[in-house]
C-alpha positions as CSV (number, residue, x, y, z in Angstrom):
1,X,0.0,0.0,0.0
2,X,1.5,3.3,-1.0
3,X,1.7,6.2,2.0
4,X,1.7,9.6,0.8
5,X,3.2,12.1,3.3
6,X,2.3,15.4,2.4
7,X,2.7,18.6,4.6
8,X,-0.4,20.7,5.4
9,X,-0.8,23.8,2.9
10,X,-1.9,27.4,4.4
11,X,-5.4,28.5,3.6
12,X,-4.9,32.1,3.3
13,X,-6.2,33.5,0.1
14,X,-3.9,33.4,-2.9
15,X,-4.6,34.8,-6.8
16,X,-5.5,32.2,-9.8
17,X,-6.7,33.5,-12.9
18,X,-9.1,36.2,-11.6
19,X,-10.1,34.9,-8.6
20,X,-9.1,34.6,-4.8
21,X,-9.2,31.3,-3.5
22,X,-7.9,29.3,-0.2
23,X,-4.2,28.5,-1.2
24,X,-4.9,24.8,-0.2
25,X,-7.5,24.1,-2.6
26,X,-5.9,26.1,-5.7
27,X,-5.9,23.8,-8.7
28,X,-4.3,24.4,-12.3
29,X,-4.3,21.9,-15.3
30,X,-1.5,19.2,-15.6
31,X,-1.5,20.6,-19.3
32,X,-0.4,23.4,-18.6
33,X,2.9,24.8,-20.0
34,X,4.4,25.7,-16.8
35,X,3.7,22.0,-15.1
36,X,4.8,20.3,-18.9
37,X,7.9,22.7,-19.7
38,X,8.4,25.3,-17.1
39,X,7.2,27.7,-19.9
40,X,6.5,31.0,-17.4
41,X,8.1,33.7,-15.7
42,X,7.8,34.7,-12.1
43,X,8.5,37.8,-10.0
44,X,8.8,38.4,-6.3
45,X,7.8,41.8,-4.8
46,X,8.9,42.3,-0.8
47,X,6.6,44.7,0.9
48,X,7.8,46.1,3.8
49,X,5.2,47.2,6.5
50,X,2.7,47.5,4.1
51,X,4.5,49.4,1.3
52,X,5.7,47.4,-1.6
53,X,9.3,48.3,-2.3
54,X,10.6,48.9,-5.5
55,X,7.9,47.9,-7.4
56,X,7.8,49.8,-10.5
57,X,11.3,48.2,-11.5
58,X,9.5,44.4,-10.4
59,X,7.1,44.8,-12.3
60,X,9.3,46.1,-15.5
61,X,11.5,43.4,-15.4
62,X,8.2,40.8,-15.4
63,X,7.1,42.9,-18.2
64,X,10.7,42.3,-19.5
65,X,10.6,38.8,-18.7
66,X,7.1,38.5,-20.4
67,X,8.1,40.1,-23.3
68,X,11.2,37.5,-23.9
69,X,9.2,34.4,-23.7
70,X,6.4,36.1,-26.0
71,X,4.1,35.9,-23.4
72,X,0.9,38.6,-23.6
73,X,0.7,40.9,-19.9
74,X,-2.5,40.3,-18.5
75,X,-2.1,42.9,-16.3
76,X,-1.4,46.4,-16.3
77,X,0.7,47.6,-13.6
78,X,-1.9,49.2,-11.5
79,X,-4.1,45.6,-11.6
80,X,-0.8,43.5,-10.2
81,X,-0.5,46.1,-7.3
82,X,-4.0,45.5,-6.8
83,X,-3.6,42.1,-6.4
84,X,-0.3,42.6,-4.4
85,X,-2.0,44.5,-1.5
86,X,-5.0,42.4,-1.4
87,X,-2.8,38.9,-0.9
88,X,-1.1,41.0,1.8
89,X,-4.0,42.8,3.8
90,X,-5.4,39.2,3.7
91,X,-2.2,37.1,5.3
92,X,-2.9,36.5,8.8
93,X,0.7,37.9,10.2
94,X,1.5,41.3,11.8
95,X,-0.8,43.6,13.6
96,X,-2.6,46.9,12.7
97,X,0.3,48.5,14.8
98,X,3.1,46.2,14.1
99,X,2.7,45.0,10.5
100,X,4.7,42.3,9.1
101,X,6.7,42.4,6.0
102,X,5.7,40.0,3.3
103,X,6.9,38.6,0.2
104,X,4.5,38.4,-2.9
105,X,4.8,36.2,-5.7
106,X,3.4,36.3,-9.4
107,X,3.9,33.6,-11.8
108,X,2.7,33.2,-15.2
109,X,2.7,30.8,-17.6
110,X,1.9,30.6,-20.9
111,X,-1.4,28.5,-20.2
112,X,-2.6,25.1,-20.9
113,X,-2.5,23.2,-24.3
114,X,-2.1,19.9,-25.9
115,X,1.8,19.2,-25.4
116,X,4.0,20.3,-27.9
117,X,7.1,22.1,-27.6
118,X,6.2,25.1,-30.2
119,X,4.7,27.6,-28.4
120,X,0.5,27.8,-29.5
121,X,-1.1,30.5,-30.2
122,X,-4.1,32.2,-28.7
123,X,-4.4,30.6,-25.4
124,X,-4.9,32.5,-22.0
125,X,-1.9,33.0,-19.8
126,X,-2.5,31.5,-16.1
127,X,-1.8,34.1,-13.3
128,X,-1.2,33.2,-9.7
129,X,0.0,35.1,-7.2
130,X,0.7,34.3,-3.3
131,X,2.0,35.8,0.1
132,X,4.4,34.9,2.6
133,X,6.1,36.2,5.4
134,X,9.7,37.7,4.5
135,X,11.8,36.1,6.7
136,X,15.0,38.3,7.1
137,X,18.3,37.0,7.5
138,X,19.5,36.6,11.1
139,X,21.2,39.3,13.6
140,X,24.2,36.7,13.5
141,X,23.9,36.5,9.8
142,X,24.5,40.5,9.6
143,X,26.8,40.3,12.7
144,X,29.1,37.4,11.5
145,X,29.0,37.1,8.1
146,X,27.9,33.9,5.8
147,X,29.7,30.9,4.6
148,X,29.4,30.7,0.4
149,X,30.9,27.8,-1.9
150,X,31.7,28.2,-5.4
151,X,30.7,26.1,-8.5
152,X,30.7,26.0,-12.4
153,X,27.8,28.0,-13.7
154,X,26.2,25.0,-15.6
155,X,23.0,26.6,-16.1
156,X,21.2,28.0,-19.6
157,X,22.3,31.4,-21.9
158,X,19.2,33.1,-21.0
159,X,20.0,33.9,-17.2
160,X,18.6,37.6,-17.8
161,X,14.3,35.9,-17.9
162,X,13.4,35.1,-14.8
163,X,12.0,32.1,-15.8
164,X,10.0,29.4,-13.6
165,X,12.3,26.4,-15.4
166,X,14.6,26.8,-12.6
167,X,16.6,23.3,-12.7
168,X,19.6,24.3,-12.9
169,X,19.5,27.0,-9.7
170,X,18.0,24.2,-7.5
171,X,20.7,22.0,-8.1
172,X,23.3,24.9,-7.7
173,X,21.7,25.8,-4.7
174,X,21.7,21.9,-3.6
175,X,25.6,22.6,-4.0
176,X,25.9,24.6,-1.3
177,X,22.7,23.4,1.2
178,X,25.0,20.2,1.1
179,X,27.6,22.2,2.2
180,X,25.8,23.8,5.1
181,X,26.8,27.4,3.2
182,X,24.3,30.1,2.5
183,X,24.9,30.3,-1.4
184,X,26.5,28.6,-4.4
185,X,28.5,31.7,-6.1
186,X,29.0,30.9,-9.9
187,X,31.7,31.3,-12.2
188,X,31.1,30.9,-16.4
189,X,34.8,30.0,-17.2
190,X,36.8,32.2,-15.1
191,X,34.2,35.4,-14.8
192,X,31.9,35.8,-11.9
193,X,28.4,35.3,-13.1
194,X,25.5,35.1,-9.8
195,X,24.8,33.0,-7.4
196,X,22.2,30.2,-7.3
197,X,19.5,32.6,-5.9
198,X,21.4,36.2,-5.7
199,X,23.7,38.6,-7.2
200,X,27.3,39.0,-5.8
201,X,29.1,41.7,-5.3
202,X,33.1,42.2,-4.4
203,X,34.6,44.8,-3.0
204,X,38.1,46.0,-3.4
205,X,39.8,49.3,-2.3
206,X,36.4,50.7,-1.5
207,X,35.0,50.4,-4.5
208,X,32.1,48.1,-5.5
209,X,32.3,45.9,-8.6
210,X,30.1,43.7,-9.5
211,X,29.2,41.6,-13.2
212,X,27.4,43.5,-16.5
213,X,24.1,43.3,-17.5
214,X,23.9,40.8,-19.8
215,X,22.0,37.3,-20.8
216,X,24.2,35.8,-18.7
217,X,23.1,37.2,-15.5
218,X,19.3,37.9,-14.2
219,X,19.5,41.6,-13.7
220,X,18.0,41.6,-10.1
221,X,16.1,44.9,-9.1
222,X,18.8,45.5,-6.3
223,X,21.1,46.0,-9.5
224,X,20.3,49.3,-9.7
225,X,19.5,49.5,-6.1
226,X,23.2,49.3,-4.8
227,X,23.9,51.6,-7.3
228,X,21.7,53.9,-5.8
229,X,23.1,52.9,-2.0
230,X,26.6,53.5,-3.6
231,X,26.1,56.8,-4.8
232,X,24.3,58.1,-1.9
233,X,27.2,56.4,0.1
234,X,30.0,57.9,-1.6
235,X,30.9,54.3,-2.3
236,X,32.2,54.0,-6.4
237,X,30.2,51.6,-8.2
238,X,31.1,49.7,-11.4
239,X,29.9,47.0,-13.4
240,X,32.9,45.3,-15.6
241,X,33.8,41.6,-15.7
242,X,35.0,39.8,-12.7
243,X,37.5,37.6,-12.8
244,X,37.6,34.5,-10.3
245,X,41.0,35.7,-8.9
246,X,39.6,39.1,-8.0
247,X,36.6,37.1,-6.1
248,X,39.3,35.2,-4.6
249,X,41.3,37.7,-2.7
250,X,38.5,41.0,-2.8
251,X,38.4,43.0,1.0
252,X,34.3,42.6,1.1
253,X,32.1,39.9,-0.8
254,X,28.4,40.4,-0.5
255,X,25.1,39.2,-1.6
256,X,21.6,40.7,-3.1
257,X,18.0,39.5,-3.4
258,X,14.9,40.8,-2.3
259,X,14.9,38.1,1.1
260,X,18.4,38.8,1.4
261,X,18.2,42.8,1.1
262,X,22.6,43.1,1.1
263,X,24.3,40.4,2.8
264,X,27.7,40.4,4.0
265,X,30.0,36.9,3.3
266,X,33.0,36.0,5.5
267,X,33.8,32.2,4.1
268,X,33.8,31.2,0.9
269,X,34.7,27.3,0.1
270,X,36.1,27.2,3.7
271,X,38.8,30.4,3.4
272,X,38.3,33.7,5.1
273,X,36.8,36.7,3.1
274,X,39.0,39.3,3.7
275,X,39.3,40.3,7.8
276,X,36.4,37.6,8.1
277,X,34.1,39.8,9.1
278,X,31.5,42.2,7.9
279,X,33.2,45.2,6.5
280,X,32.6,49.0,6.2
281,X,31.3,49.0,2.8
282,X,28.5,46.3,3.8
283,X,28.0,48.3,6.9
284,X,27.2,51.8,5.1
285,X,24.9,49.6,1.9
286,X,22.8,48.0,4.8
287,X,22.4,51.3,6.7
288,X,21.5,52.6,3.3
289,X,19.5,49.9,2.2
290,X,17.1,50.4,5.6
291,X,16.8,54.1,4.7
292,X,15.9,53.4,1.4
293,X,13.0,51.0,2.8
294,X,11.9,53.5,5.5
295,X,11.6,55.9,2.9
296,X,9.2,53.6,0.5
297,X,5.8,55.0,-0.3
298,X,2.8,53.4,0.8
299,X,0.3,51.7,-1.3
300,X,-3.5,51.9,-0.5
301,X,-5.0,49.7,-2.9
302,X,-7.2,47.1,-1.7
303,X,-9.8,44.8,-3.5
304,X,-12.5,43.0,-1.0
305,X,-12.6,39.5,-1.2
């Protein structure tokens, strides 16, 4: 007799295809193209306090994303916040005086159809969107530093989509979960490309470098957020290739996602990071970085249930 163990799903509401619905009993087709080939792109918006951050340039890379895989926008930008602050207000976490910070996540795919790996035409794009809680890395993460290993980048020449076909992250993750590190960093050859689920940044001389914009890296929306902190720091900021070497023996190496915010690493395949400990550049990004937060505008839509 087969045993299927199976951990309980949440039943607060979550987004599919124009409609809210207990996340426990959402359904979608097993034809669909992002179950069959992972044919979709996703996006993940943190919202601090109630006010989504940064989420004009989320919601321009999904439309970038979107437009790369030839997938039509179902949304326009002021629908998706909609349906941002509605998953929120709805997520049983925080209090009216103390509000949690939340993660939101939008996926689409390119919608259901017989299988067939040319992409058909005229079907509906499915739309789903959930909330979490953010869960911020730890004081002893921020006070210590994190352990990173480093691996080939074996993944695909399209790193720029934020697609949902994500194989080759999870394994690269895997890498360093086996490893009991933080992050995989990734090298194409001998150039720094990301990490499994981040972008890296080095740190040399006070000055920030970190790779181009390219296919060969997801541009994350921190991108032109540390720019931003950088400038306002008085920190110099370039993007160039970086070589393996330069990773190697840099003063600071750090870490950016939207769970992450900046994250400061002190190990890296079992050798100190610089002084092995969180240095001044991380120190002024991350007071920065909570500035930049505190200063985010709220957003008041809502759409009842």
């Amino acid at each position: 007799m087969l045993v299927m163990h199976t951990t309980a799903l949440p039943n607060h509401p979550c987004y599919l295809n124009g409609e809210y619905t207990p996340l426990n009993e959402a359904k979608v087709s097993v034809l669909d193209r992002g179950f069959i080939f992972g044919d979709g792109v996703y996006e993940v918006v943190p919202v601090y306090a109630g006010r989504p951050f940064r989420f004009d340039q989320h919601m321009a890379r999904l439309e970038r994303s979107l437009a790369e895989m030839r997938i039509p926008n179902p949304h326009s930008r002021e629908a998706w916040l909609q349906i941002a602050m509605t998953l929120v207000a709805h997520y049983p976490s925080g209090s009216a005086t103390a509000p949690a910070d939340h993660i939101v996540y939008f996926q689409v795919t390119r919608g259901v159809a017989l299988r067939d790996h040319v992409m058909p035409k005229n079907i509906t794009p499915t739309v789903f969107g959930m909330c979490s809680q953010l869960k911020p890395a730890s004081a002893a993460q921020r006070a210590e530093g994190v352990a990173c290993v480093t691996a080939d980048d074996f993944r695909w020449q399209k790193a720029h989509i934020k697609s949902t076909s994500l194989l080759g992250s999870v394994m690269s993750r895997q890498i360093s979960a086996d490893a009991d590190a933080m992050e995989t960093i990734m090298f194409r050859g001998d150039w720094l490309s990301e990490a499994a689920a981040s972008n890296v940044w080095i740190v040399k001389n006070g000055q920030v470098f970190g790779p181009p914009k390219d296919h060969l890296v997801l541009e994350g929306i921190r991108y032109g957020l540390i720019e931003e902190l950088c400038q306002a720091s008085g920190v110099p900021f370039y993007l160039r290739r970086v070589g393996r070497e330069e990773v190697l023996t840099c003063d600071e190496l750090m870490l950016s996602s939207a769970t992450k915010e900046v994250l400061p690493v002190t190990q890296l395949d079992g050798q100190r990071v610089g002084s092995g400990q969180p240095g001044p550049v991380y120190q002024k990004l991350y007071a920065a970085y909570q500035a930049a937060k505190a200063a985010s505008p709220a957003a008041a839509v809502l759409q009842p249930l």
